[in-house]
N, C-alpha and C positions, 0 to 999 in steps of 0.2 A: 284132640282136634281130628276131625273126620275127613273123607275125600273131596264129600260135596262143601265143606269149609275151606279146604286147600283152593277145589279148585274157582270159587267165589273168588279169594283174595289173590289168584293169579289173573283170573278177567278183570278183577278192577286194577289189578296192577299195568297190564297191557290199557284196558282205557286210559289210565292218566299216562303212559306212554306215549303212545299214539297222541295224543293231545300237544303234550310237548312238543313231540316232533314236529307237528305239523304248527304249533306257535313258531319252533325257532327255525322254519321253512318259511314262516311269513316276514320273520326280522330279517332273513338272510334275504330275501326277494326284496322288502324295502329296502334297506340299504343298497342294495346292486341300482336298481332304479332310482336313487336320488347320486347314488356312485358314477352313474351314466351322466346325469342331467347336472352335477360336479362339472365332469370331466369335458363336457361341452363348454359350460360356461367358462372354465379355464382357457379355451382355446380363445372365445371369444376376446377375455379381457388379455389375453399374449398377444393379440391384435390392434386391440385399443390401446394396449400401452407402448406399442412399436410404432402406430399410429400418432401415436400423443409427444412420443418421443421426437419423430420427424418433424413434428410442427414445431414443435419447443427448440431444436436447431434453425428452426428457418424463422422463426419469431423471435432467437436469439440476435439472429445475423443483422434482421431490421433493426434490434433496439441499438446492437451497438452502432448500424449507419445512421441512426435515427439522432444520436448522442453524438456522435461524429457532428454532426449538421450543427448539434444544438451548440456544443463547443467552437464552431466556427460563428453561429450568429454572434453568439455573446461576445466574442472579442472584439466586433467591430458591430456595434448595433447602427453607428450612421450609415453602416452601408447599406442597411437594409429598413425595410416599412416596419412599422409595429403590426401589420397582418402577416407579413414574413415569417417575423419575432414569435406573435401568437403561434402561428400553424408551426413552427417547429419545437414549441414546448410542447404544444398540445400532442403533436405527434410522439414524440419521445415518453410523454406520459404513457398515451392508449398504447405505445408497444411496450412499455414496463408493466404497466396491469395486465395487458393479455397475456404476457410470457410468468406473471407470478398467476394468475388462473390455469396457465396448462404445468404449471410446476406443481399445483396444489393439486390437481386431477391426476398426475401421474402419480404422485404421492399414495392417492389412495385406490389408484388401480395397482400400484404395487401391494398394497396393504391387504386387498379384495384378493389378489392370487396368491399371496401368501398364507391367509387363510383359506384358502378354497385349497392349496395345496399339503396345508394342514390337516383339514378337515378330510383331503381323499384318500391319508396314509390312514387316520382311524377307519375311515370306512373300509377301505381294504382289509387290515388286520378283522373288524368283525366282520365283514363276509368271509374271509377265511375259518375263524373262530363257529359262526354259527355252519358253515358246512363241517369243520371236524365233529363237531357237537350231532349234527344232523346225521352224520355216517355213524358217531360212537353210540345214538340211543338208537338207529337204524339195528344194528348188532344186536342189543340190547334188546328191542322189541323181537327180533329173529329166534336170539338165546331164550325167551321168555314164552313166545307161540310154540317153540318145539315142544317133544316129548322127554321132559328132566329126565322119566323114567327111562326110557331107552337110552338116550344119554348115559346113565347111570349103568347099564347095561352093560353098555360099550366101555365104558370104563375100565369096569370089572372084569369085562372077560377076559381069562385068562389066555386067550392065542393072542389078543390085541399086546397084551402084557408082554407076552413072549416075542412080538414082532416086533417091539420096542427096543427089548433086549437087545435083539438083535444088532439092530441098526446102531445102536452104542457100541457096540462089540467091533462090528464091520470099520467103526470111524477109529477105534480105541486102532487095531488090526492097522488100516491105513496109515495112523500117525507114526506107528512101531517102523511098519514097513517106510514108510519116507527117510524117517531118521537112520536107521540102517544103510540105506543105502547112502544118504549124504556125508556115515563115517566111513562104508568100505570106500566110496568112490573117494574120497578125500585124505583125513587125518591117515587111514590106513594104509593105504597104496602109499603116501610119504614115509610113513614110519619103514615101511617093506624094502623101500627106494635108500632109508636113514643104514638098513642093515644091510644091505648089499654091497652100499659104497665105501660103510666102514669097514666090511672085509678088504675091500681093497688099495687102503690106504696104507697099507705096511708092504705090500705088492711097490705098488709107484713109490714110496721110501727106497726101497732095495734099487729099482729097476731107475729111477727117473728123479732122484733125490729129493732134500727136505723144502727145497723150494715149490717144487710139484705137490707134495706131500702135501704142506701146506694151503694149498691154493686148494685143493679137493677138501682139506678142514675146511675153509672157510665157505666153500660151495653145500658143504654139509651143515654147518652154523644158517646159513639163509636157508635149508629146506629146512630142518629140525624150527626154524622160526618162524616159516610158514605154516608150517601144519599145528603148532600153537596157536597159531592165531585162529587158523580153521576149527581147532575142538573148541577154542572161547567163544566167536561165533555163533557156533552150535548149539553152548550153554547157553549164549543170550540169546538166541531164539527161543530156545524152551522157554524161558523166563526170567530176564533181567531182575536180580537181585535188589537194586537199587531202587527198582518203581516200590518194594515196600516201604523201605527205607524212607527215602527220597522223595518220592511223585512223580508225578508226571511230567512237570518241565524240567526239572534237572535230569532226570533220567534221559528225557528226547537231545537233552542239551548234548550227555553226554556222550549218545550213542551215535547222533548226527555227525560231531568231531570223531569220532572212530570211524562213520562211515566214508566222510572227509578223507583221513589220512591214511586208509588203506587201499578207496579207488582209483585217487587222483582227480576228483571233483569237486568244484567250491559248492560248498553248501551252506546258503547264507540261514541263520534261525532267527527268527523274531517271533517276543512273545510281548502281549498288550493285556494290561490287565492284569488283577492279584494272581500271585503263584500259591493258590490256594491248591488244597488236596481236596481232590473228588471223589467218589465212592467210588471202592476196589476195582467195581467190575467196567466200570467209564473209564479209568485211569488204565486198565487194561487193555480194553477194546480199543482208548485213543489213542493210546502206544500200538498197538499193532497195525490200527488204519496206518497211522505216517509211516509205518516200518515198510508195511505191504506198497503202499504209493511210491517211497523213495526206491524200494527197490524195482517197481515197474518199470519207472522212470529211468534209472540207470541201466537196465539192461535192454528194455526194449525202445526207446530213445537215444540212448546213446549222448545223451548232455555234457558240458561242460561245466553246464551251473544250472544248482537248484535250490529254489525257495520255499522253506517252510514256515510258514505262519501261521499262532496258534493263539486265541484273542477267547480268555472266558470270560463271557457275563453272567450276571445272575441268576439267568433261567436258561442261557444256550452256552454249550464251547462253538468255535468255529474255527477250520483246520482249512489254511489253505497250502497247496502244495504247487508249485508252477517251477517249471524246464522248459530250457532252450534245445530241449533234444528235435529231433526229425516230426514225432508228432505222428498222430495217423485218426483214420477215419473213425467217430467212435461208433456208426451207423452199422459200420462193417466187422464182423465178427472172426474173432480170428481164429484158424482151429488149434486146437490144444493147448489154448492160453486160458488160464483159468483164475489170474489173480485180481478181474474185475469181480468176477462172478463170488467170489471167495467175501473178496471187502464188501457187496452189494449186500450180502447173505448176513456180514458180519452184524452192518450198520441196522438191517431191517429186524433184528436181534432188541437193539435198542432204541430203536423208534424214530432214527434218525435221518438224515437225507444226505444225498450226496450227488452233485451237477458236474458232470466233465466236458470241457468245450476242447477242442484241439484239432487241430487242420494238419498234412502233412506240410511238410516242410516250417511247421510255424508254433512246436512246443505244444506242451501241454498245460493245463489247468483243472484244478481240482478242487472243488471247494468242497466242505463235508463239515455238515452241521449236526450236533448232540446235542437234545433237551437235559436239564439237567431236572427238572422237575415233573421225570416221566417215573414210573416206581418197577 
């Protein structure tokens, strides 16, 4: 196969491209325009049956004064004429027909909006579907006009290579550097703290006896029990053991209760849906979104209580996270906080989305949705 054969079969590839796109630009514009002329007529018919609905109370009211009348004729007809007698059956009738014809019309103005409110969640989903469609052959026709060959180029060249390296290097370097520091400033400084006080414990014996003695064991027993818990920590951050094991809802289950009973914050979990296992690297990423959120949440809020809910369907998981903490503006950027940017970065990794609504003084919310049938 030659160049002028390549580049044949890449023009007609970009024609039937381009073609597509601009088909599924014209589904996507149809549907918005019947999605409009939907969403009017709904308004419309929420009118008419609020409408339909007030006459049907006030055509109510008549039949039953209407039946009222009719129940006083009949018990004493001599009191009254037989055109009395007529006009109060006859009345009683036409307000019983009228009120079952606006029962029947309301009937199917509810029916007409619940279709139409059917019909505007489909339309939504495919105008959304044909604009991802329109952006992913958008790419596609962009990837196909370039030059593979430079492309390929670019590739291969060896400084691109090398600057790649790097930046693995640089993050490899910053993870070293983070953890270091969170064992000196931590586990370390207590173990330092464990050997200083233990020399002094046979000092206050001699000088301040064993009841002293004892009270500094016991004050050594709670640090030596802190700084355990600080290196476990550690480890689970590196990587909880248990999500191989386990998955991903009993591992959140049972980190959530450890986060519970180490901060002094109720943390309620609810999970909806199979506790099925998802692929390694979802099961990963979804453990660290909630791990990254809850801890936002506890240190920069400052909450008493926090909700995590984690609902998988068939083609999405969905994580929501909500506190009663202080809450803050999320328009407004904060300097040297870096754990939205971190999870933003994580989620766009896997094609996911994630909405934060939060006011001060009024908690946060979090919701964060994973496709599960993205590759």
């Amino acid at each position: 196969m030659n160049e002028k054969s390549l580049d044949l079969i890449l023009d007609k590839t970009l024609e039937t491209v381009d073609a597509s796109r601009e088909q599924i630009f014209q589904i996507g514009e149809q549907s918005r325009q019947e999605l409009s002329a939907l969403e009017r007529e709904l308004i419309e018919v929420r009118i008419k049956v609020g409408s339909v609905i007030d006459q049907s109370d006030r055509m109510r009211l008549h039949s039953r004064m209407a039946r009222t009348r009719l129940l006083e004729v009949s018990r004493d007809f001599a009191k009254y004429s037989n055109d009395e007698v007529r006009a109060a059956y006859e009345q009683a009738n036409d307000f019983q027909v009228k009120l079952a014809v606006l029962e029947q019309e309301e009937l199917q103005l509810r029916e007409r909006r619940d279709q139409i409110e059917r019909r505007l969640g489909n339309l939504k989903d495919t105008v959304e579907r044909a604009e991802q469609l329109a952006s992913q052959m958008s790419v596609v026709y962009n990837f196909l006009a370039s030059d593979l060959k430079v492309i390929g180029d670019v590739i291969e060249d060896a400084k691109e290579k090398q600057a790649f390296g790097l930046q693995i290097i640089e993050a490899q370097e910053a993870e070293r550097k983070k953890l270091s520091r969170e064992i000196h400033d931590g586990p370390a400084q207590m173990m330092a703290n464990v050997l200083l006080r233990s020399d002094l414990i046979e000092r206050i014996y001699r000088e301040k006896g064993i009841e002293e003695a004892l009270n500094e064991i016991r004050d050594l027993r709670k640090m030596v029990k802190s700084s355990l818990a600080e290196v476990r920590r550690i480890i689970y951050d590196l990587r909880p053991m248990a999500l191989d094991d386990l998955g991903l809802i009993p591992t959140l289950a049972k980190y959530l209760k450890t986060f519970e009973d180490h901060n002094g914050v109720i943390v309620e979990f609810t999970h909806v849906g199979r506790a099925q296992r998802l692929p390694q690297q979802l099961e990963i990423a979804s453990f660290r979104l909630v791990q990254e959120a809850v801890q936002n949440a506890y240190k920069h809020g400052q909450p008493t209580e926090i909700q995590v809910k984690i609902e998988i369907k068939p083609t999405k998981v969905i994580m929501i996270i909500k506190d009663n903490g202080k809450g803050f503006n999320p328009k407004v950027k904060k300097a040297g906080s870096f754990g939205l940017i971190g999870m933003r970065e994580r989620i766009n990794m896997i094609k996911g989305e994630m909405n934060i609504q939060s006011k001060p003084n009024q908690g946060t919310l979090v919701i964060i949705g994973i496709p599960l049938n993205e590759k």
